[in-house]
TORNU-983206 format. One record per residue (C-alpha): chain; z, y, x; residue number from 1. Coordinates in steps of 0.02 Angstrom, whole numbers, plus 50000, padded with zeros to 5 digits. Last residue first. Layout:
<recs>
- torlum | Z | Y | X | lummar
- A | Z | Y | X | NUM $
...
</recs>
This chain:
<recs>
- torlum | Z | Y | X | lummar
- A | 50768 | 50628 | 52315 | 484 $
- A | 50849 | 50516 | 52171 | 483 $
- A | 50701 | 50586 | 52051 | 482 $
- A | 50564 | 50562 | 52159 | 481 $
- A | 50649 | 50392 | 52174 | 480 $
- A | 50641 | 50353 | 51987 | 479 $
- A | 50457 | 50404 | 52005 | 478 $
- A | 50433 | 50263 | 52137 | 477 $
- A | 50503 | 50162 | 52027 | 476 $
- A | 50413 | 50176 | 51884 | 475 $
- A | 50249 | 50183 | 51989 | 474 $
- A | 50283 | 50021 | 52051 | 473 $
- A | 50316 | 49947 | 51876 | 472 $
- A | 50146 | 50036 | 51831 | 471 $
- A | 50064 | 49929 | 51989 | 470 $
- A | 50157 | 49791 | 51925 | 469 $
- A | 50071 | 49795 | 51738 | 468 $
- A | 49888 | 49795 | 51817 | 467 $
- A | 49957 | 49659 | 51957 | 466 $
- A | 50004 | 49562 | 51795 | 465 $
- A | 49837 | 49614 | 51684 | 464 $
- A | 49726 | 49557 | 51821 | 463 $
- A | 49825 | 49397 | 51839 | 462 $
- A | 49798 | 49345 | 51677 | 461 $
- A | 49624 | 49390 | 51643 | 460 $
- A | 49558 | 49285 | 51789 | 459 $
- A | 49654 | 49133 | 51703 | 458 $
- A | 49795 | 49048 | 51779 | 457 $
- A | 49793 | 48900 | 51902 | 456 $
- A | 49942 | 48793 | 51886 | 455 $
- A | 50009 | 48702 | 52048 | 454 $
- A | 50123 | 48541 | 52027 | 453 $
- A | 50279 | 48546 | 52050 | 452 $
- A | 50310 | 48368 | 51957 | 451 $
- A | 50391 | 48397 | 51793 | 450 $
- A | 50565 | 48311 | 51751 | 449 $
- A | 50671 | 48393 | 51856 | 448 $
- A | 50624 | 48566 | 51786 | 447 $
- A | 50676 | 48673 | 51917 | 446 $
- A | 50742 | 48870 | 51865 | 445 $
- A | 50837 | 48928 | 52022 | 444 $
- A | 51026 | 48955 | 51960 | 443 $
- A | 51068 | 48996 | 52149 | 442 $
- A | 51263 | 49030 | 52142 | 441 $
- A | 51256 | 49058 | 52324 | 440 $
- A | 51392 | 49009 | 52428 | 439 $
- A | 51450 | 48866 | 52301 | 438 $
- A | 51275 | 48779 | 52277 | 437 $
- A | 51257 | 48719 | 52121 | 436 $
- A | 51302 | 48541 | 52073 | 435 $
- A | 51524 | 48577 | 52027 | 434 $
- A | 51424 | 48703 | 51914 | 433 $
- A | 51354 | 48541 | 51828 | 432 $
- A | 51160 | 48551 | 51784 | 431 $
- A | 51074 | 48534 | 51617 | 430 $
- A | 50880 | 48513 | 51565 | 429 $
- A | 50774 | 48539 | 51442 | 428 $
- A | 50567 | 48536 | 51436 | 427 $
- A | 50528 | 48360 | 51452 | 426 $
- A | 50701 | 48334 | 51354 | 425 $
- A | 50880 | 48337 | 51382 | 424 $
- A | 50978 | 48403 | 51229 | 423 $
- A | 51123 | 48534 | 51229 | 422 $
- A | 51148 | 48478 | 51050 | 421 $
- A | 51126 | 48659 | 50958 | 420 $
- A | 50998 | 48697 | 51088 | 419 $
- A | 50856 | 48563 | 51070 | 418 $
- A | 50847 | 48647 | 50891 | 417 $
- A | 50839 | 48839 | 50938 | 416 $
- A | 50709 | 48772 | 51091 | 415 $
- A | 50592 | 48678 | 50967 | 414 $
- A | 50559 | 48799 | 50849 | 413 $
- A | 50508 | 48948 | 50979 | 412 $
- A | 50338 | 48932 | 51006 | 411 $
- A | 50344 | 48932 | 50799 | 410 $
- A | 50421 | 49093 | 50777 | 409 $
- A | 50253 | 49188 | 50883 | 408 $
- A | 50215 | 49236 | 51064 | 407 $
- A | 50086 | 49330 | 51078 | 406 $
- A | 49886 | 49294 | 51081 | 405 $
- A | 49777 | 49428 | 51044 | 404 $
- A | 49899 | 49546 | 51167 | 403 $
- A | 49948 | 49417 | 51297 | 402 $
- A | 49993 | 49227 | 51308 | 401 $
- A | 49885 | 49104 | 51408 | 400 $
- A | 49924 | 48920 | 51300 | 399 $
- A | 50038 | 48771 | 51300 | 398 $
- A | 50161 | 48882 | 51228 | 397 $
- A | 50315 | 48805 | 51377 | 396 $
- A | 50469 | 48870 | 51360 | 395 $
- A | 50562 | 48803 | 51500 | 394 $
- A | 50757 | 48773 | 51440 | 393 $
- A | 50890 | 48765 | 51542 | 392 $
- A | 51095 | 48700 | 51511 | 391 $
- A | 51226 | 48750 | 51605 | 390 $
- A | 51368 | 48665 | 51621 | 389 $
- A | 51533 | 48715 | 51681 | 388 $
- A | 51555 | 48876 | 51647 | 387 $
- A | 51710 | 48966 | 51650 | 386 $
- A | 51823 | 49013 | 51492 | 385 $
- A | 51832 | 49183 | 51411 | 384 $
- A | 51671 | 49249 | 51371 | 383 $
- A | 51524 | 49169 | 51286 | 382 $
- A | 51354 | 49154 | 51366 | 381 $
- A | 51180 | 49130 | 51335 | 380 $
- A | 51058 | 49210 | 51457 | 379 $
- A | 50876 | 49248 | 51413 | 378 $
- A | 50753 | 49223 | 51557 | 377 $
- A | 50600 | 49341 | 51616 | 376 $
- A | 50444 | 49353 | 51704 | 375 $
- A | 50371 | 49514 | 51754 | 374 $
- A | 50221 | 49583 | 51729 | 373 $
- A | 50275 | 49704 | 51566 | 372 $
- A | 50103 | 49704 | 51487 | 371 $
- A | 50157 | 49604 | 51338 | 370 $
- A | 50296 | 49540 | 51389 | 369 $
- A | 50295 | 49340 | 51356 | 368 $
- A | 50173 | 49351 | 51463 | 367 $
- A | 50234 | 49261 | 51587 | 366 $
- A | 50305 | 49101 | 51547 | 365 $
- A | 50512 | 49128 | 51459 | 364 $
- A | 50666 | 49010 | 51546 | 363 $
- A | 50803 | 49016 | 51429 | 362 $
- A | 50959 | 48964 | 51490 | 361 $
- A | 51103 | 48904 | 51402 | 360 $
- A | 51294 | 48889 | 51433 | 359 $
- A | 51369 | 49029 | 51537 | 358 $
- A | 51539 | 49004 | 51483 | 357 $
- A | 51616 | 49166 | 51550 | 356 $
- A | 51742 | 49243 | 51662 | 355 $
- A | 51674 | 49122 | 51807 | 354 $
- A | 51509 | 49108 | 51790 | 353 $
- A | 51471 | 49294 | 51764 | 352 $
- A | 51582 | 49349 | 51910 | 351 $
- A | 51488 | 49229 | 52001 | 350 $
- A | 51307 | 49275 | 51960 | 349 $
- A | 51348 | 49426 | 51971 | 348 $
- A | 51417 | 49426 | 52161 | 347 $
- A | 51265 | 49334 | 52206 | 346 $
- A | 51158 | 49461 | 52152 | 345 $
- A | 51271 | 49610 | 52223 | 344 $
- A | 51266 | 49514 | 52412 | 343 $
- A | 51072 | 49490 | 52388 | 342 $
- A | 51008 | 49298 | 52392 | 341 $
- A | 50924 | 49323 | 52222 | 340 $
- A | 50897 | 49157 | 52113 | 339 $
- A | 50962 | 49182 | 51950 | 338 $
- A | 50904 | 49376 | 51938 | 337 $
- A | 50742 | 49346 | 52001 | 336 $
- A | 50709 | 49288 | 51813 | 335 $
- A | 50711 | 49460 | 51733 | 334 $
- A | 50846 | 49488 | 51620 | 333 $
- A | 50847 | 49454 | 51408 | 332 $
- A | 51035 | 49471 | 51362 | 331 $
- A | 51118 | 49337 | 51233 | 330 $
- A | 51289 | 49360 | 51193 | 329 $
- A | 51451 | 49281 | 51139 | 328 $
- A | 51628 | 49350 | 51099 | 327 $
- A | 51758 | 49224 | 51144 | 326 $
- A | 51879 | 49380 | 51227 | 325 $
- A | 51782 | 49528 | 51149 | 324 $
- A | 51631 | 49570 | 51244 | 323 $
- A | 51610 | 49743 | 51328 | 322 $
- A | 51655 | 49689 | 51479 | 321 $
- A | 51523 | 49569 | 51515 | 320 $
- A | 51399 | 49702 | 51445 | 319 $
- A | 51458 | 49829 | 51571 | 318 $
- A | 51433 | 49721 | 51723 | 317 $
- A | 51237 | 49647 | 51647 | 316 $
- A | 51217 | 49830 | 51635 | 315 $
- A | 51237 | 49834 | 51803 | 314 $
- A | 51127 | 49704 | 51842 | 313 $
- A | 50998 | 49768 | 51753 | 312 $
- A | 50989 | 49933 | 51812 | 311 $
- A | 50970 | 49890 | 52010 | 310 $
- A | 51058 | 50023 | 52098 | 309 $
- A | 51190 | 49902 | 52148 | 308 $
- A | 51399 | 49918 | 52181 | 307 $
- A | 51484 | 49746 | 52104 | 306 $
- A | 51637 | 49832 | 52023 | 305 $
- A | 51539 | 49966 | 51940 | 304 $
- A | 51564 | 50148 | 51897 | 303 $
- A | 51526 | 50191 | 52086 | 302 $
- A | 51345 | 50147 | 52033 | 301 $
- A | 51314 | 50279 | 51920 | 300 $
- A | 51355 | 50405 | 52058 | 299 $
- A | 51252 | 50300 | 52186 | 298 $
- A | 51109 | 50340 | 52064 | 297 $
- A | 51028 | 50214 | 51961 | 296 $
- A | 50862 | 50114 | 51965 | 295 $
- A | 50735 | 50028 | 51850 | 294 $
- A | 50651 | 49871 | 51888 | 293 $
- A | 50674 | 49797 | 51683 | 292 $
- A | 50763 | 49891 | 51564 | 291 $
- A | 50904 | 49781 | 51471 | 290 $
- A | 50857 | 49686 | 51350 | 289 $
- A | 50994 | 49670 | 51215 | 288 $
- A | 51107 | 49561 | 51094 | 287 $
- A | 51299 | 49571 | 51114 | 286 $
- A | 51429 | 49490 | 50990 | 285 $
- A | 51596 | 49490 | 50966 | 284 $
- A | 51637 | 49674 | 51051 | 283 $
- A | 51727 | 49797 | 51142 | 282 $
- A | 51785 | 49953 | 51106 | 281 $
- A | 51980 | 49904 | 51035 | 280 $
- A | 51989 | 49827 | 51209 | 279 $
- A | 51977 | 50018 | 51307 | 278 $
- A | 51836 | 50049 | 51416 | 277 $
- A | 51910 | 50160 | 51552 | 276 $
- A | 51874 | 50046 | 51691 | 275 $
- A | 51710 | 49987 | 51677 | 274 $
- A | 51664 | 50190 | 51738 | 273 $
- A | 51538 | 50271 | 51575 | 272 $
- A | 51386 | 50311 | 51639 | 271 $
- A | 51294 | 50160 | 51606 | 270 $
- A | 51270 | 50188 | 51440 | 269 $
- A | 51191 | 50343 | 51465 | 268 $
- A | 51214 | 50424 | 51298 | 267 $
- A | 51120 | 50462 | 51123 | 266 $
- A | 51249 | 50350 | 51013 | 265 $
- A | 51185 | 50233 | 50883 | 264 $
- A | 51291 | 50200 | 50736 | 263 $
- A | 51144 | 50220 | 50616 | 262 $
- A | 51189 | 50327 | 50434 | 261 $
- A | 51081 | 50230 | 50306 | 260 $
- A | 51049 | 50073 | 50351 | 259 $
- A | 50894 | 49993 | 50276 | 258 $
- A | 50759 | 49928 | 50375 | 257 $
- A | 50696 | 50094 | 50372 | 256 $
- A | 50849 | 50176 | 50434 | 255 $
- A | 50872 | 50060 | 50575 | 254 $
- A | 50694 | 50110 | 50622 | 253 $
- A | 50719 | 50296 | 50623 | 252 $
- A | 50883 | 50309 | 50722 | 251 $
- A | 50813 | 50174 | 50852 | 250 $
- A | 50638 | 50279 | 50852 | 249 $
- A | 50753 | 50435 | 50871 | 248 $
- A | 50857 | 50353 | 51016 | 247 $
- A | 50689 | 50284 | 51112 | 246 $
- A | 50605 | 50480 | 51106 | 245 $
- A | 50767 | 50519 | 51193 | 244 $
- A | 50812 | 50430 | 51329 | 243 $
- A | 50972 | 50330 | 51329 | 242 $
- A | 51019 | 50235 | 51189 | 241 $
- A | 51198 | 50160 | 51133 | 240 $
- A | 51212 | 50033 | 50989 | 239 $
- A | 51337 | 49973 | 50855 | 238 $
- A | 51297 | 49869 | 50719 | 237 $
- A | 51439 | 49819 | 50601 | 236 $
- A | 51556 | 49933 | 50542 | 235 $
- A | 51457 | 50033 | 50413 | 234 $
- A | 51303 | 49957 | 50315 | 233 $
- A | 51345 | 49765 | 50359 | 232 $
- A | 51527 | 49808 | 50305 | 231 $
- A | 51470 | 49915 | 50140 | 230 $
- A | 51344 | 49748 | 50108 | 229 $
- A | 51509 | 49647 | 50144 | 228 $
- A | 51615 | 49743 | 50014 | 227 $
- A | 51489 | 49728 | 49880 | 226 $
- A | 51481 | 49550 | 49866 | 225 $
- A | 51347 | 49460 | 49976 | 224 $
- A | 51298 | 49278 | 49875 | 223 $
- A | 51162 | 49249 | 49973 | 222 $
- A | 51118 | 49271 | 50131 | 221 $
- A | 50981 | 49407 | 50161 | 220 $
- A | 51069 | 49554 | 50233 | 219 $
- A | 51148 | 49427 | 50382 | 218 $
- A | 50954 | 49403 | 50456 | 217 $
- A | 50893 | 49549 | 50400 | 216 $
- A | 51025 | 49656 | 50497 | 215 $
- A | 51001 | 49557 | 50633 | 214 $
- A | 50826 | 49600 | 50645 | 213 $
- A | 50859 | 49771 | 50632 | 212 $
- A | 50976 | 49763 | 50767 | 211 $
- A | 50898 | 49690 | 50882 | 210 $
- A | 50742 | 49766 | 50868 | 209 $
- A | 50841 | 49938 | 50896 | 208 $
- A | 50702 | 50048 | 50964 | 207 $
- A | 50768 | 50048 | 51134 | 206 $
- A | 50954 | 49990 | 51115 | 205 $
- A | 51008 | 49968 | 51290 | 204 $
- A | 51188 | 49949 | 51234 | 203 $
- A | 51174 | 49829 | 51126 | 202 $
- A | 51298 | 49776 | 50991 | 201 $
- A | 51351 | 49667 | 50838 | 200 $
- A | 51528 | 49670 | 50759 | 199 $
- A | 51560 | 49531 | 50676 | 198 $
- A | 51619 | 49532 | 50473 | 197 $
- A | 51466 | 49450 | 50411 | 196 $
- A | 51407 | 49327 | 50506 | 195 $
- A | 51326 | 49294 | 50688 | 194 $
- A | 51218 | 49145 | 50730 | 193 $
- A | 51191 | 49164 | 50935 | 192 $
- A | 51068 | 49033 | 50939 | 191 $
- A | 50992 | 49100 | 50779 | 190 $
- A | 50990 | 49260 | 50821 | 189 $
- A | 50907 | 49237 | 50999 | 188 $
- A | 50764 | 49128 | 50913 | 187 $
- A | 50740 | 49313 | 50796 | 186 $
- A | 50759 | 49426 | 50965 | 185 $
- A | 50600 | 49299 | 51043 | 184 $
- A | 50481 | 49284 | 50881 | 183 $
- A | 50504 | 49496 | 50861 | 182 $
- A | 50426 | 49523 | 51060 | 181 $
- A | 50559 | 49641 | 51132 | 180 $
- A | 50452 | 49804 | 51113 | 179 $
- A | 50495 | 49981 | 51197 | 178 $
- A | 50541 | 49957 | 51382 | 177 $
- A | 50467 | 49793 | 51391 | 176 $
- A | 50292 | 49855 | 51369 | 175 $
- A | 50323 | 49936 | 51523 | 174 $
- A | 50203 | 50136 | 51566 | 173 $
- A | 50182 | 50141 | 51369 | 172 $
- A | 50026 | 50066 | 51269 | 171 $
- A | 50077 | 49918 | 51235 | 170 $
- A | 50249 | 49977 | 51197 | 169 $
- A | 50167 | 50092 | 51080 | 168 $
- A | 50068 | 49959 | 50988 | 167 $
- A | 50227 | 49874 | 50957 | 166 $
- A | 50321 | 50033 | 50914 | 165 $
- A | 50174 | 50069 | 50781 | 164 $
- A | 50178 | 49896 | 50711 | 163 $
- A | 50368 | 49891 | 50715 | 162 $
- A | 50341 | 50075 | 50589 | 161 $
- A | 50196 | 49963 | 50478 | 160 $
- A | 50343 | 49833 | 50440 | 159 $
- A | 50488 | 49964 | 50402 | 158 $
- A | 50372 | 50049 | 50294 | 157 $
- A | 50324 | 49906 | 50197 | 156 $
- A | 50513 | 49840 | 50204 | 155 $
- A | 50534 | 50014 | 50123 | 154 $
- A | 50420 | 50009 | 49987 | 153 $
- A | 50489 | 49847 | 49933 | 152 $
- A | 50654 | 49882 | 49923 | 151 $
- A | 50624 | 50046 | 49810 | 150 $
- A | 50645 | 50237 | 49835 | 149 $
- A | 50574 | 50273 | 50008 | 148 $
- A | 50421 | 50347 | 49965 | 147 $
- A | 50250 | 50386 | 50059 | 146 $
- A | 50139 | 50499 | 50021 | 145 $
- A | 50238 | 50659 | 50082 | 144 $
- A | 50184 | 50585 | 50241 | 143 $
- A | 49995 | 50622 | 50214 | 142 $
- A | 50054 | 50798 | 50159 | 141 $
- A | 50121 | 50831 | 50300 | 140 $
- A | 49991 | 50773 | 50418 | 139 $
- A | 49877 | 50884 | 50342 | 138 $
- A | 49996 | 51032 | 50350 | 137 $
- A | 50010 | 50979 | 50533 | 136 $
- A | 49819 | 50999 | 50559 | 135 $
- A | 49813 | 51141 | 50481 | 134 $
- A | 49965 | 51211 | 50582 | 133 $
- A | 49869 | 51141 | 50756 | 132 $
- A | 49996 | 51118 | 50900 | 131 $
- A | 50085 | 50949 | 50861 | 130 $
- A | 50212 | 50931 | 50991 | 129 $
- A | 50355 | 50963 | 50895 | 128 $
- A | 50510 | 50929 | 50977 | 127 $
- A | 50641 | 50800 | 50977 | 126 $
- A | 50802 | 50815 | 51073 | 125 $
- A | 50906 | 50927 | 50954 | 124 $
- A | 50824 | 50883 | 50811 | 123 $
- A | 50889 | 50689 | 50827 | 122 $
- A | 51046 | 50734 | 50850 | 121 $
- A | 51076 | 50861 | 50739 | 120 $
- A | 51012 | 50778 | 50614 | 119 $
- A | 51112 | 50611 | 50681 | 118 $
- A | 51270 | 50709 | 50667 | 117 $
- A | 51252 | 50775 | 50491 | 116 $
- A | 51225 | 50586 | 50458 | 115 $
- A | 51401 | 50552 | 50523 | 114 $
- A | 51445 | 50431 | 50645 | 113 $
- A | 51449 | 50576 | 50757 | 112 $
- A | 51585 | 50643 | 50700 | 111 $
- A | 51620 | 50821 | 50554 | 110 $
- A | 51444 | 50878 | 50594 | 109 $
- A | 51442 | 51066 | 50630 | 108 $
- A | 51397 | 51068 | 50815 | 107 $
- A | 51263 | 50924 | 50768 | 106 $
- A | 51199 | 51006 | 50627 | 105 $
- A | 51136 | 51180 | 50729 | 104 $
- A | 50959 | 51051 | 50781 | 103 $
- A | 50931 | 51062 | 50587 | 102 $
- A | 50932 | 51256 | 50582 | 101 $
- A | 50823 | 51259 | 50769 | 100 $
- A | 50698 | 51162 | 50702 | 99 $
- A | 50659 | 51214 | 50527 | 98 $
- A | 50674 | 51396 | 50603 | 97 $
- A | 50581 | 51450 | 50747 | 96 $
- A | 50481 | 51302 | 50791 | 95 $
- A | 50455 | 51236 | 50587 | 94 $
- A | 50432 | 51407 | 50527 | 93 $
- A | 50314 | 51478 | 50656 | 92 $
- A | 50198 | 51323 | 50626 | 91 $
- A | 50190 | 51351 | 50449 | 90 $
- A | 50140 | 51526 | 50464 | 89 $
- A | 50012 | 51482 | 50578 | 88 $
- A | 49932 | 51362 | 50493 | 87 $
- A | 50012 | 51309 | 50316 | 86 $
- A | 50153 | 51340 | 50211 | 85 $
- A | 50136 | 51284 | 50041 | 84 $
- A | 50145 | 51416 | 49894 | 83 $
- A | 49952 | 51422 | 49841 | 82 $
- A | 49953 | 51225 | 49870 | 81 $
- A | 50077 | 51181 | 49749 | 80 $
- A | 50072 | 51009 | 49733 | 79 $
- A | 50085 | 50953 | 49576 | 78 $
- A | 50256 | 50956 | 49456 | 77 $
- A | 50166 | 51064 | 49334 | 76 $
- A | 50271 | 51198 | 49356 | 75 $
- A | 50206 | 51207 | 49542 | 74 $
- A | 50266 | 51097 | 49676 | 73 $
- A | 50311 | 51112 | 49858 | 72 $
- A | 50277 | 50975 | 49980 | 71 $
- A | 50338 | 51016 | 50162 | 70 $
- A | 50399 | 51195 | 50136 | 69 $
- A | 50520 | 51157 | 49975 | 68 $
- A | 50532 | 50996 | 49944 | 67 $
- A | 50578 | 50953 | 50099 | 66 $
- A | 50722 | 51039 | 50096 | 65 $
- A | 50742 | 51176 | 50225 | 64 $
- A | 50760 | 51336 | 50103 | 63 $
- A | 50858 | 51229 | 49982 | 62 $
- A | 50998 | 51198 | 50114 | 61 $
- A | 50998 | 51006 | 50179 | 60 $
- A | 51153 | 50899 | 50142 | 59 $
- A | 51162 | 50923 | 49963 | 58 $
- A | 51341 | 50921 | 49871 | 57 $
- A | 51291 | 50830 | 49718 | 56 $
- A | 51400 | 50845 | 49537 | 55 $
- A | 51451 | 50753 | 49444 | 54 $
- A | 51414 | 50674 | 49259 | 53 $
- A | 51409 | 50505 | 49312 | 52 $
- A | 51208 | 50526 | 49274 | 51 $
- A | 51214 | 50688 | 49385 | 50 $
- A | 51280 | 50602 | 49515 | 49 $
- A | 51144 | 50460 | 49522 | 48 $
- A | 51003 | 50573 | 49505 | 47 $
- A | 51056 | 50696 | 49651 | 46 $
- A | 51094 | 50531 | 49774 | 45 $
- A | 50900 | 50489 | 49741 | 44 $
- A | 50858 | 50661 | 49761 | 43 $
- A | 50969 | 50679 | 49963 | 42 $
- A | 50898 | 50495 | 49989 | 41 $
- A | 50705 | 50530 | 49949 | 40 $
- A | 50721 | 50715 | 50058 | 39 $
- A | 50820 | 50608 | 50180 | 38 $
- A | 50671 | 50479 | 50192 | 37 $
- A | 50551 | 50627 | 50206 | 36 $
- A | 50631 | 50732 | 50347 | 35 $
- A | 50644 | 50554 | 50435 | 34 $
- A | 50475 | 50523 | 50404 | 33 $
- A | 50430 | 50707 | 50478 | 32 $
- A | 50514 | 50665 | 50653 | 31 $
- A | 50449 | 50481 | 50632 | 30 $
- A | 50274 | 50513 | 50628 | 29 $
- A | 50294 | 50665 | 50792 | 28 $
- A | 50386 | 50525 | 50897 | 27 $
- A | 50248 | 50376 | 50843 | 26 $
- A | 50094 | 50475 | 50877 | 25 $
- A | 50143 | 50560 | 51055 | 24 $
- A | 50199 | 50379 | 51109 | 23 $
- A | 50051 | 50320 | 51039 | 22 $
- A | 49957 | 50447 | 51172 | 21 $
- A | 49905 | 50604 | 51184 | 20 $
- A | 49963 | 50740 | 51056 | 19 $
- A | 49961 | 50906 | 51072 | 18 $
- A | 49784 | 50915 | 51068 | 17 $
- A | 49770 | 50864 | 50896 | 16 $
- A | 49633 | 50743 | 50835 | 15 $
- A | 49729 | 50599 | 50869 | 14 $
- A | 49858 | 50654 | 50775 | 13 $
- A | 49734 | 50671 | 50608 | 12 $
- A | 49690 | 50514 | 50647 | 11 $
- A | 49877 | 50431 | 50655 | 10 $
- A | 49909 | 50512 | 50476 | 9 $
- A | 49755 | 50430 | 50428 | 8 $
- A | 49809 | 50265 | 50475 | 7 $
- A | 49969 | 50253 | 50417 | 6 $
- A | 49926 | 50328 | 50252 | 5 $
- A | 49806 | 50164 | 50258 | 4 $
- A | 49936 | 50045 | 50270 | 3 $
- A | 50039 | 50109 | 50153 | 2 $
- A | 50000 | 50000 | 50000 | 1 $
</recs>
């Protein structure tokens, strides 16, 4: 039904020489869908009131409502186009005054788990980028198309917005950075099985797949009263973001898939020392992908026991500690992690070992990231007790994966059932800690019952990994710029 209203609104972007990219696309879409969705909230929450006879306290002044400069109406109750802004004047009002009036809700926003907060929030980072009024006024009205008042429309909505963060992340400098393929968060739901009442987390939110799918995953068992869909809604997700564009996408997404006032915080997760976190912060369950090859300061890194620059590993550091004692979590890391002979990779892998029951290993074939060039694992652990078996996995599709041909539910079957028993099959494994190498911790992926035999990939393959390195390498190399 929306489909199309996608598309257009995504032409008339393109046209715009503000914007460049499906970055560009998907920040400026989701600044005006948010002004939309609270325009359908603030009337829907109107309604209500007035048929219990009281009386609604809107959040948004009249002058700023959408209603009013996105998609006024005329007596009739059409669209009003003698009285709608467009051009330059509309451009001066959303810079100079939509902007700045809904950036000023953050100073005046009673917490920030308030939606007063998240305005201000999100207002106060994004921008406008588009630089054409008529061409704004025509995106505008394309967005006033779409409606946020039933189920349906917005599990359409939600659906076409992971399209346009998939085909962002595609587009973006790491694939990873933005899109956790759906198939792979979903298999680490299962495994990790969470129910109502348990807090759920990630720190490296991105554009909170993990969360959403979550959400769906406990929102659709039956038999919910009341109280758990106001648990689900308030006190259960929890997520931290870093950059900016990534925060409003998280903000927008969660919103779409249905909860109303995110509890996603616009910080540097890793900026906060081990230390101070307190254990009425932590945690029963953390899902996440942390960013793959990026780099901290030495600043960042004095908030860590085990000192590295490497991102992932400290995160790894603060997700440990953010688990409640027999909390569980699953955390997507590149697969250099279990085998690294450097002092802070070793240390890991024994501080991880030993405060927590590192039980299942995931091994992922490349391309499992679209575009990402790395190869990754997904670690299963629960805190509290050491490990003393692990158990590995090597997913194995049986086919070149990449952007006609991802990774889908059903590559994914077999490993959420071999996992409940700990099975050993052609493509499962387990090893005794008491087996692995003491001074070392290597956790080297090595299926036992495969011969090492030497696959050839495909021309297209390799192109697109060195392709997807050389923008790792570029990553970095601006990450040093930065340090310098």
């Amino acid at each position: 039904m929306f489909e199309q209203t996608f598309k257009n609104i995504d032409d008339i972007l393109h046209k715009d020489s503000g914007c460049s990219s499906e970055l560009d696309y998907t920040e400026q879409t989701s600044w005006m869908l948010f002004l939309k969705y609270l325009d359908d909230l603030e009337q829907e929450k109107s309604l209500t009131a007035e048929l219990e006879d009281k009386e609604y306290s809107y959040i948004i002044d009249a002058k700023y409502q959408w209603s009013a400069w996105a998609a006024p109406k005329d007596s009739s109750g059409n669209f009003d186009h003698n009285h709608a802004l467009t051009g330059a004047d509309l451009m001066d009002f959303v810079d100079s005054e939509l902007f700045p009036y809904l950036k000023s809700f953050k100073e005046r926003a009673e917490s920030p788990d308030t939606i007063e907060y998240k305005i201000g929030e999100i207002f106060g980072e994004i921008k406008n980028k588009i630089q054409d009024g008529y061409s704004l006024r025509d995106a505008l009205e394309k967005v006033n198309e779409l409606h946020f008042r039933t189920q349906e429309e917005k599990h359409e909505l939600s659906h076409l917005y992971e399209t346009k963060i998939k085909n962002m992340g595609n587009a973006g400098r790491n694939g990873g950075e933005y899109y956790t393929p759906r198939p792979l968060i979903r298999a680490m739901i299962d495994v990790m099985n969470p129910k109502i009442g348990e807090t759920i987390y990630d720190g490296a939110a991105g554009s909170a797949g993990f969360l959403c799918e979550t959400y769906d995953y406990l929102r659709q068992r039956e038999g919910l009263s009341s109280s758990d869909l106001r648990t689900l809604q308030e006190s259960t997700f929890y997520a931290k973001e870093k950059k900016s564009l990534a925060y409003v996408i998280a903000i927008m997404n969660m919103i779409l898939h249905g909860i109303e006032a995110p509890n996603v915080i616009h910080t540097n997760t890793l900026g906060e020392n081990l230390a101070d976190i307190q254990p009425n912060q932590r945690h029963d369950i953390i899902l996440a992908n942390p960013p793959f090859g990026g780099k901290e300061r030495k600043e960042i890194q004095q908030n860590f026991p085990i000192k590295t620059g490497e991102t992932a590993f400290l995160f790894m550091q603060h997700f440990i500690k953010m688990l409640k004692p027999g909390g569980r979590a699953a955390v997507v890391i590149k697969n250099t992690f279990l085998s690294n002979t450097d002092n802070a990779a070793v240390a890991l892998r024994k501080e991880l070992m030993e405060s927590c029951n590192l039980h299942s290993i995931l091994d992922c074939p490349g391309g499992t990231f679209i575009g990402a060039g790395v190869k990754t694992v997904v670690l299963f652990f629960e805190k509290g007790a050491p490990t003393e078996k692990v158990w590995f996995y090597q997913l194995d599709v049986g086919r070149n994966m990449g952007k006609t041909n991802p990774l889908n539910d059903n590559d994914l079957k077999d490993f959420v059932s071999q996992q409940k028993t700990f099975a050993d099959t052609e493509q499962s494994w387990s090893i005794d800690v008491s087996d692995i190498d003491q001074s070392t911790y290597d956790l080297s992926v090595k299926n036992p019952n495969k011969n090492d035999e030497v696959i050839l990939r495909e021309p297209s393959v390799i192109i697109e990994e060195i392709m997807a390195l050389d923008k790792e390498s570029e990553a970095i190399l601006g990450n040093i710029r930065e340090l310098l």
